[in-house]
N, C-alpha and C positions, 0 to 999 in steps of 0.2 A: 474247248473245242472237241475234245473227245466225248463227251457228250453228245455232242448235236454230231457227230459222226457216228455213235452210235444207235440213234434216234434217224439217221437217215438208213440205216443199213436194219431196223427195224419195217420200217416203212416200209422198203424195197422189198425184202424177203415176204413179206405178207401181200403187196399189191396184186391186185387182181383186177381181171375187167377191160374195159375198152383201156390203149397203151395213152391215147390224149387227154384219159382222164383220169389215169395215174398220175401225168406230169401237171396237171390240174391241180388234184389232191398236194402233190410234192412241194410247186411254185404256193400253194396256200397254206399250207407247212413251215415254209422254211424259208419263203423270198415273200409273201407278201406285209405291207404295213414296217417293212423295214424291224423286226420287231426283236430281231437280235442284233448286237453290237458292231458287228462288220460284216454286212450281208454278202462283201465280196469274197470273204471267205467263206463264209456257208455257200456261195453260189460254186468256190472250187470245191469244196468238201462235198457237195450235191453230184456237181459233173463227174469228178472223180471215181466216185461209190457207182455211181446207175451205169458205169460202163463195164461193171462186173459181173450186170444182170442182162438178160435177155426176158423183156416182158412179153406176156401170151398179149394178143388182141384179138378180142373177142367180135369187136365190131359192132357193140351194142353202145351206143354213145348216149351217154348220161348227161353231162357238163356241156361238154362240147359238140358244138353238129360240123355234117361235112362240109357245110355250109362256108361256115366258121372257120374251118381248116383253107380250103379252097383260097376262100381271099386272102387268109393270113399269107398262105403261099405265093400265091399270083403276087400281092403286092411288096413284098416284104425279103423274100425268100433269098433274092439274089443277091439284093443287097447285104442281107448278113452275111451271106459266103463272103461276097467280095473284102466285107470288112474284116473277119477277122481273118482271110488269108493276110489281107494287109497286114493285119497288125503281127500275126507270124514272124514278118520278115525283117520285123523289127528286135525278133530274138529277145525279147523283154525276157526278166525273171517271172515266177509263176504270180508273184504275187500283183505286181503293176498289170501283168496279162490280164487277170480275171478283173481287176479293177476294174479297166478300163470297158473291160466288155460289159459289165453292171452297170457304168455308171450312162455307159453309151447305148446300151439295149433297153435297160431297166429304168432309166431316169433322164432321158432323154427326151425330145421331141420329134428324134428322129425316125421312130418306133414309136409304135401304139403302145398307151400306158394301161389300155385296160385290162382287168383281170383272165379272158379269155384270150385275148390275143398274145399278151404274156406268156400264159402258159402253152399256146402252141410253139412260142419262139423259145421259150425253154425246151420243148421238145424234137427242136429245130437241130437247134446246138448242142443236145445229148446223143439224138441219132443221125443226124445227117450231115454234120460237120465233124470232117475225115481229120481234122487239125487237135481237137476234141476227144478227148484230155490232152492240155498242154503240158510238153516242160521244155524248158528253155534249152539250145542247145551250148555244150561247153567245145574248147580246142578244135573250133574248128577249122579245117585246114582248107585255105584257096589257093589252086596251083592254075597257073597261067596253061591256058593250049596247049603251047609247042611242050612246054616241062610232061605234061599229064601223057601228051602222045608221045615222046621219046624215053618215058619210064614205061606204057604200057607196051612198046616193043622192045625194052630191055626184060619185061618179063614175059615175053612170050610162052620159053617155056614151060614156065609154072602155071600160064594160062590154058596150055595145051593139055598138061596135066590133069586139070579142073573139067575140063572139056571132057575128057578120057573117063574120069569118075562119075561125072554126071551120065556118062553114055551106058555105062557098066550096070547101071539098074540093082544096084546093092537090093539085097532081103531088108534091110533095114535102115532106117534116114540115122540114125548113129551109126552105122558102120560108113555109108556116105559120110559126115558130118565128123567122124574123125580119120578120114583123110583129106579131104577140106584143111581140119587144123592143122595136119601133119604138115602140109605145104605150108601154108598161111607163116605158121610158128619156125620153120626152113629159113624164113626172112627176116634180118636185123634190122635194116631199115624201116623206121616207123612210117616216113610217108609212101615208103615200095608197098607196106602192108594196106595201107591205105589204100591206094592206085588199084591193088590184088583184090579188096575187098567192091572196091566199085564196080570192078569188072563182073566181078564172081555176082552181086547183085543184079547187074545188066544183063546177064545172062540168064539169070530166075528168072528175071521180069518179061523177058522176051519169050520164055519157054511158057508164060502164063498165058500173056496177051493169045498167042500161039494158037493154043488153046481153047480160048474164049470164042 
């Protein structure tokens, strides 16, 4: 395996050219004719590796037309989202994940088996699927409503805290970022830390949208 992981981080670093015909060249590389021993992990070893890279697109399409592209998307598009959030929430390990996405995208009937259409659905799944690179999640903790809201008002003040920091406009996100831990780390309770860290996130995510 380290081989074809080196052989795919070859590849990447030299790709050039229109980006659908990069993943073109990749899926004929390394997903098509089945021609390594367990494609499902060349398919996680491929995903893996190309979300390290940022490909240039040139817009000069070789392999592929926008043709090509167009209906892969219109017909196809929504459905892969839908499926592999699905499969997401099923918290699978990494390896039954990628399996499953191979043997359902790649060998299936329910997607196009052919070589172009392929390769934009590999291109689909590298860039446009938010899920993509998977890993499985571990300890994860579910806390009932009333539990989650009568912990986040026993930590008000440390939330008000976070609030105060964030407002302060530090010179630097490590100066922010270790007063952040200084509270965070204040706390023994692992799921209070928990309940601290959601909020402290819902708060990012708010100030983003905000933004936008």
């Amino acid at each position: 395996m380290k081989n074809v992981r080196e052989m795919i981080q070859i590849k990447c670093s030299n790709a050039t050219g229109n980006i659908y015909d990069i993943y073109y060249a990749l899926y004929m590389d390394f997903l098509s004719e089945s021609q390594f021993d367990n494609p499902a992990s060349i398919l996680q070893e491929l995903l893996e590796e190309v979300s390290r890279y940022k490909f240039e697109d040139d817009k000069n399409y070789k392999y592929i037309s926008e043709t090509d592209i167009e209906e892969t998307q219109n017909h196809y598009f929504s459905l892969l989202s839908a499926y592999i959030h699905s499969l997401t929430l099923d918290n699978l390990n990494e390896q039954d994940f990628y399996s499953k996405i191979y043997n359902v995208v790649f060998k299936s009937d329910i997607f196009p088996q052919d070589i172009k259409s392929q390769s934009i659905l590999l291109y689909f799944l590298a860039e446009k699927i938010p899920e993509i690179p998977y890993f499985q999640a571990t300890n994860l903790l579910k806390m009932p409503a009333e539990e989650y809201k009568a912990t986040i008002q026993r930590l008000n003040p440390q939330i008000e805290k976070i609030i105060n920091i964030l407002n302060r406009r530090f010179a630097t996100r490590t100066e922010e970022a270790s007063q952040i831990y200084e509270i965070i780390s204040s706390i023994e309770d692992k799921k209070d830390k928990i309940v601290l860290l959601a909020v402290y996130t819902n708060i990012i995510q708010r100030n983003i949208n905000n933004r936008q």
